[in-house]
N, C-alpha and C positions, 0 to 999 in steps of 0.2 A: 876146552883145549883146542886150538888152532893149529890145523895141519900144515904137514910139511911144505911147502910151496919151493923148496929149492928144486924140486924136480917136477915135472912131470909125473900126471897118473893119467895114463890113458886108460885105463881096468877101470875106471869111474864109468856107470851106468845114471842117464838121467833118469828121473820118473817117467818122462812124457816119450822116452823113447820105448817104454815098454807096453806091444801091442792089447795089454789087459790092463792097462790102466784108469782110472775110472775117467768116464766121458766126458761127463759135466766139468769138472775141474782141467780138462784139458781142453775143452772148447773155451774156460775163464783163463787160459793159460795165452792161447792165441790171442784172445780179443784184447788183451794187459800188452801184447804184443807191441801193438805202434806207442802206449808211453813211455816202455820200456825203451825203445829204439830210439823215441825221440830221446829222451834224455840221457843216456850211453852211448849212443853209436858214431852221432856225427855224420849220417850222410847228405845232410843238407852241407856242408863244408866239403865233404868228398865229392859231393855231385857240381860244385861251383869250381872246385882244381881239376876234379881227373875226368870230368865228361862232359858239363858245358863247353870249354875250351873247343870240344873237339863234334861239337854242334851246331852246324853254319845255319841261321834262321831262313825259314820258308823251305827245308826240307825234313824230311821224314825218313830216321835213322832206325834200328830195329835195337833190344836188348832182350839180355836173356839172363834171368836172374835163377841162380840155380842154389836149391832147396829153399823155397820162398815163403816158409811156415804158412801165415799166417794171412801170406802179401801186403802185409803193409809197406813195406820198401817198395815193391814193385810200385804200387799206388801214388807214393809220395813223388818218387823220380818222373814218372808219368805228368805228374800234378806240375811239377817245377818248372817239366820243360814246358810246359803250355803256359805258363804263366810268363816264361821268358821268351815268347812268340817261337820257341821251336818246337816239334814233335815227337816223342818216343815211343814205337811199337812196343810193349811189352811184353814179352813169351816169360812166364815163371813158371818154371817146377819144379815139384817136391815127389823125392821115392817113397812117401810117404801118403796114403790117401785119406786120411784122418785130416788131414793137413789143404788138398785138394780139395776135398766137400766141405770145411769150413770157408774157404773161401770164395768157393764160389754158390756162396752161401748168400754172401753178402752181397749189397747192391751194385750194379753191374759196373765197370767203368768202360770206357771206349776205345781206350789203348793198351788195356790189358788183357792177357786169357791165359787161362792156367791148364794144367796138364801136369798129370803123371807121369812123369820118367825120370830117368837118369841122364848125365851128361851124353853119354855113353851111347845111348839110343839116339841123343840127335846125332852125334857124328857117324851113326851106321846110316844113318839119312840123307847125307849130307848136306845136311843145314850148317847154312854162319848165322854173324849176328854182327852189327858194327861194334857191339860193347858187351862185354862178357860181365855181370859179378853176384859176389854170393854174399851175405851176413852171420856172421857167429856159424860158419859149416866148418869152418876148418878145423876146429876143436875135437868137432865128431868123428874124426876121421883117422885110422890107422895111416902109418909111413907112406904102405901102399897102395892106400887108395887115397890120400892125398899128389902123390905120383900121377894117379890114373887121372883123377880130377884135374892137374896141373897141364897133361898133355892133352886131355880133351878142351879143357879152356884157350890151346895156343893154335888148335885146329878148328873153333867156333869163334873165335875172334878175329875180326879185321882191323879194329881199330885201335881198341884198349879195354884189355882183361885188370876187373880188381877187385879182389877179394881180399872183406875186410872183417876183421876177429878181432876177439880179445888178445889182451896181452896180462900173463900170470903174471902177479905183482902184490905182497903182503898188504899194501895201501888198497888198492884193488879190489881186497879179498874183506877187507875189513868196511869200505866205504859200501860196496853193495851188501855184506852184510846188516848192515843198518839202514839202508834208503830203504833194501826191498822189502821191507816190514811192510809199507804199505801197502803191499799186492796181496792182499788178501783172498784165497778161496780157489788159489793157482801154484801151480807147480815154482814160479818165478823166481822165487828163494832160494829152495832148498836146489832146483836144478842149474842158478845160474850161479849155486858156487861149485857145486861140481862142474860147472863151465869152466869159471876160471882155473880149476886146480888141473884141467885136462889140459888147459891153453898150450902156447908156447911163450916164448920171450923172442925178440931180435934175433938172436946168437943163434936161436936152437932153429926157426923156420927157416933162416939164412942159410943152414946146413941141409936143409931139404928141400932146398928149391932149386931149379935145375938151371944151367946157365941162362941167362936172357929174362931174366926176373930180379924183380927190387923186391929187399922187404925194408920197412922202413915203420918207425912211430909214429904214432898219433892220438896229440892231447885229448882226453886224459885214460891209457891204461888201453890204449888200441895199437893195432899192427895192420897193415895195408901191404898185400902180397899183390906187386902190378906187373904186366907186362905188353910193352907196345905191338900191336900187332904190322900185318904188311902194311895193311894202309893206314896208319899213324901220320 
């Protein structure tokens, strides 16, 4: 039986967010990670409209990717901009430290470093960033701490904030019901349909996002929450 999708269920718990969950299947949960993203997410397209453009070559911008699982995005935007002769500092954190020691687990990169915190903690710091964004976080997030998130990303950002999620959608629900078969021995399943049934649609993030923010689609079953900063 196929759940309701006309609404929202934020009361949905993922597996991998609960701190006794088993180890091993959640370190095969992160590492499924980057082919889960490559083939869902789309930020090789979003890195080519909403942050190359705004990446003059021969200089060295900073980004702050916030809740960064697993760091594969972090990794990949890093990877881009050096291949398109520009630079990307990258700061990613995750409030999760399960999430932290798997990644920097892995073999080292040069424009990336990771860190535990919250957004929250950098703006008690006061750090910026030229580029603010997150992946598949907004899902996880009550009214109000998408609020909190929203005003710490327009206080961390100088150039362009953009946080990019699912979009609920029966096609959606059905089409990763059958691909993630493949991900065997990981959470990737059964948590990335409770993903989408916690999502939002257009309408509903549109009505929670505060003046001076876009939400908008993107091909196929994503939502891109942006907003220009001063120095745009």
């Amino acid at each position: 039986m196929r759940p309701d999708l006309t609404r929202r269920d934020p009361t949905l718990r993922e597996r991998m967010d609960d701190p006794a969950c088993d180890p091993g299947t959640l370190r095969r949960t992160y590492a499924q990670f980057g082919a889960v993203n490559a083939l869902v997410a789309g930020w090789r397209q979003v890195y080519r409209r909403e942050l190359r453009p705004h990446l003059p070559p021969g200089r060295t911008l900073s980004l702050l990717d916030i809740g960064c699982g697993g760091g594969d995005v972090a990794r990949g935007l890093a990877d881009w901009a050096r291949r398109d002769g520009r630079r990307l500092r990258v700061t990613a954190i995750d409030a999760d430290e399960r999430a932290i020691r798997y990644a920097v687990a892995r073999p080292a990169h040069p424009d990336v470093t990771y860190r535990r915190a919250l957004s929250g903690d950098l703006v008690r710091e006061g750090q910026g960033f030229d580029f603010v964004i997150s992946n598949h976080l907004l899902h996880h997030l009550t009214d109000p701490e998408l609020g909190t998130l929203l005003r710490d990303s327009e206080r961390l950002g100088r150039v362009r904030v953009v946080h990019s999620d699912l979009a609920r959608h029966p096609l959606a629900y059905r089409a990763f019901s059958a691909g993630a078969r493949l991900f065997q021995g990981s959470f990737i399943r059964e948590d990335g349909l409770l993903s989408i049934r916690r999502s939002h649609t257009v309408r509903e993030l549109a009505a929670l996002a505060p003046p001076g923010w876009q939400v908008r689609p993107l091909v196929p079953f994503r939502l891109l929450l942006t907003h220009a900063g001063p120095h745009a």
